[in-house]
Every structure is written in structure tokens, then in C-alpha cells.
C-alpha angles and dihedrals in degrees: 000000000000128000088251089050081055110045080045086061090044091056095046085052101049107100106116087218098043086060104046076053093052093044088054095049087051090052092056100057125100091211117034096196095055099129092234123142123249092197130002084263108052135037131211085246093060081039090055097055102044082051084049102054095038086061090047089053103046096042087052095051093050092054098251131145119216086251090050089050095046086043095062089045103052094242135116118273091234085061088052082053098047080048085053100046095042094255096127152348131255112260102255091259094053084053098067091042093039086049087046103054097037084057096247144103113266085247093063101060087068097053 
């Protein structure tokens, strides 16, 4: 995926009310990976790495290893890195703490 294709999928997420729906939706689901569409646009796959490489980017720019940030969670270091890579999402209630200790609202770390 390029960096256009990305900040294409970031545009088409940022309303502030489509997000609290998707996060929503995400919180409902037994399994978080499951490669279903949140919309007819976007997958969980292409969720899954803008979510990736926002956490990437905020725990970079508070000066945090993977091992520092898992640390803090109470996860493994090799979960921060699924998160990361786009593996996976953060169980719903990583996502308050993740979002908490990265400085932004849990809706931002999916735009």
C-alpha cells in the first residue's frame, strides 16, 4: 500500500462519528483480525495498518521501544509488534490504555 493509498484511507475514516462507530464495531468482535469490511471501502486488513503505523509513529515520538510500550501494558513485546506490523488489533481494553499513553484519543490511532 503506498503512502497516497493510506492517507486516502485516513480521509475516508475521519469522521470523528464514523470512528467512534468503527471502534464500536471492533469492540464487539470476538476476533479482532477476522478480515471483514467496515465499510465496503476498507478492510480490517487496510484498518489494521493505518492503526499499525500510527502506533509506530506515536511511540516513536514519545521515546518508547516496543519493549518499553508493552511493558507499560502489560503485553508481550512481540503483541506491540503484530500491532505494529498490522497483524492485529489491541484488545478493546489496550486500546484505551495504548491511546492513553501515546497522548491521543482511542479514535485517532485508526486515522
Amino acid at each position: 500500500m503506498t503512502d497516497k493509498q493510506v492517507m486516502e484511507y485516513r480521509n475516508k475514516i475521519s469522521n470523528k462519528t464514523y470512528m467512534d462507530m468503527a471502534i464500536n464495531k471492533i469492540a464487539e468482535m470476538d476476533n479482532l483480525s477476522k478480515d471483514i469490511a467496515v465499510n465496503q471501502e476498507m478492510t480490517v486488513q487496510e484498518l489494521n495498518y493505518i492503526f499499525g503505523c500510527n502506533i509506530k509513529t506515536l511511540r516513536k515520538k514519545k521515546k518508547l521501544t516496543q519493549q518499553k510500550l508493552a511493558g507499560k501494558l502489560g503485553v508481550n513485546q512481540l503483541t506491540v509488534n503484530d500491532w505494529e506490523n498490522g497483524h492485529k488489533f489491541a484488545q478493546p481494553l489496550n486500546l484505551v490504555s495504548l491511546a492513553s499513553l501515546l497522548g491521543v484519543k482511542v479514535y485517532e490511532l485508526f486515522k
